[in-house]
C-alpha positions in Angstrom: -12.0 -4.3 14.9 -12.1 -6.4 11.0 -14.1 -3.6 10.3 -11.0 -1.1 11.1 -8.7 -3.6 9.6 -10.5 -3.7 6.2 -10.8 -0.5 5.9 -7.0 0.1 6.7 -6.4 -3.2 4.1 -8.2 -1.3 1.4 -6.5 1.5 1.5 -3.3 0.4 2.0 -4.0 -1.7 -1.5 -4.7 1.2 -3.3 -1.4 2.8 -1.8 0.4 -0.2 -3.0 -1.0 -0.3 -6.3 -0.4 3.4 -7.1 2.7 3.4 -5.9 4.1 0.3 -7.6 2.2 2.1 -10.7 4.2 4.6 -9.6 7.7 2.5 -9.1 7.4 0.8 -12.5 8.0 3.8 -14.7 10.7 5.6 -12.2 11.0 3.3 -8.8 13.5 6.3 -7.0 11.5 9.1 -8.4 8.5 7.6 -6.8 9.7 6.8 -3.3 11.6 10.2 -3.6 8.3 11.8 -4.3 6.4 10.2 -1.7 9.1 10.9 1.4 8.9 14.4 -0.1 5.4 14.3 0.0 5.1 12.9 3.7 8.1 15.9 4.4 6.2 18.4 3.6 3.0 17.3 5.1 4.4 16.5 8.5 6.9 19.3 8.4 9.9 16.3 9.2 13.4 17.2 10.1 16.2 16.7 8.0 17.5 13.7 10.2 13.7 12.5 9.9 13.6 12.7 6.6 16.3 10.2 6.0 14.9 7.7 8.2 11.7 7.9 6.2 13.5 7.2 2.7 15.2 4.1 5.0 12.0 3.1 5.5 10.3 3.3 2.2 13.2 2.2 0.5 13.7 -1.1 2.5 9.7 -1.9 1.3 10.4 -2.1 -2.3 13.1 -4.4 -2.2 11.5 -7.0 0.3 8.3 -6.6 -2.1 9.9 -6.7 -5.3 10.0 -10.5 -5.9 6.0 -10.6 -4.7 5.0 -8.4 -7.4 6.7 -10.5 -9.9 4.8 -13.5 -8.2 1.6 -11.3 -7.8 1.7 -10.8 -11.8 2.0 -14.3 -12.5 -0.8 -15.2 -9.9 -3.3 -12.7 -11.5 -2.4 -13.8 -15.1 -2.9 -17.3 -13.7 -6.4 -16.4 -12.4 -7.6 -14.7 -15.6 -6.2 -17.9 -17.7 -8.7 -20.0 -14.9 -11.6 -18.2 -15.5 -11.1 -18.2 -19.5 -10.6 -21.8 -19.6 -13.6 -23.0 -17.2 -11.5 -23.9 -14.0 -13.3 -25.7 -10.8 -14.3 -23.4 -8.1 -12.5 -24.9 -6.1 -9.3 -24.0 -8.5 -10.5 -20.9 -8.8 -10.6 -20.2 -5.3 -7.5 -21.4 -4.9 -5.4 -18.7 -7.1 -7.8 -16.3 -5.6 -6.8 -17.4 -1.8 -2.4 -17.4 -3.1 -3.4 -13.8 -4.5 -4.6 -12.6 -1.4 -1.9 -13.5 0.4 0.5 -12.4 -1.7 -1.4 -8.7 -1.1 -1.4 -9.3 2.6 2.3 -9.4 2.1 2.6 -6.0 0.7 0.0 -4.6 2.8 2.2 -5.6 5.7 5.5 -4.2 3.8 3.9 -0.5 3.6 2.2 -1.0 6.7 5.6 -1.5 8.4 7.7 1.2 6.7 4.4 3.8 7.8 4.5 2.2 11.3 8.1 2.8 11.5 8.1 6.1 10.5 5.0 6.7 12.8 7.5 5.8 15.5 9.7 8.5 15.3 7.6 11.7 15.1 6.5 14.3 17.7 3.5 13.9 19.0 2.5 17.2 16.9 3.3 15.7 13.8 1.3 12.5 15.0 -1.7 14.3 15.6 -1.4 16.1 11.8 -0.7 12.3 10.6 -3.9 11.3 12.4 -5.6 14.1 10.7 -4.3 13.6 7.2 -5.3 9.9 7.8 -9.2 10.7 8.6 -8.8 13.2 5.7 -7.9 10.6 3.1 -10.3 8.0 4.6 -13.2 10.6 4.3 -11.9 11.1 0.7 -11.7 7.6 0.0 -15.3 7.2 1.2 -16.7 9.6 -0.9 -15.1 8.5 -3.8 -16.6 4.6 -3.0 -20.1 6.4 -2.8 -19.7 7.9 -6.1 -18.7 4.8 -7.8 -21.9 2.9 -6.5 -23.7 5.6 -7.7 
């Protein structure tokens, strides 16, 4: 079960990180482009479709003010390490980080659950699919790194 969990943690991460990548340069474009995305996919109805930009568009505003806090966390733990911190300091802005990725992990992972909620069950199965897809992908592309 922590096994699943960190698995689902690491990739929603990466989500997060490529998205707010994403957000910073055109933050409607993105979430635009990533409903879109999910549209096509999952072949969502109009009235779906809506929903799903409800969702995803709720998510960066709750988040918005933990990136800020997430940027001055990570400059905060690179200033540590330059300037010969404790461990136990160390630690410290390393433990606040994490939870301040735990919050956006649970952000995406709500808006996903939420529009998990409201599809057929054929569109769940293709969602299940594209999931073990992108986890097989994201696998691969981990072997290839330790490589």
């Amino acid at each position: 079960m922590r096994a699943t969990f960190a698995k689902i943690a690491a990739v929603a991460i990466v989500a997060i990180g490529t998205i707010w990548g994403q957000a910073q340069t055109n933050p409607t474009w993105s979430r635009q482009n990533r409903v879109e995305r999910i549209a096509a996919k999952l072949n969502l109805t109009d009235a779906q479709k809506e929903q799903a930009k409800t969702f995803f568009d709720d998510a960066p505003n709750a988040t918005q003010p933990v990136f800020q806090e997430l940027r001055n966390t990570h400059k905060a733990l690179a200033d540590a390490v330059k300037t010969s911190k404790t461990e136990v300091e160390i630690q410290q802005l390393a433990n606040n980080q994490g939870q301040l990725m735990a919050k956006l992990v649970a952000a995406n992972a709500i808006a996903f659950s939420k529009l998990y909620n409201i599809l057929t069950p054929e569109q769940r199965t293709q969602a299940d699919q594209l999931h073990a897809e992108f986890m097989s992908r994201m696998g691969r592309h981990r072997m290839l790194r330790s490589q």
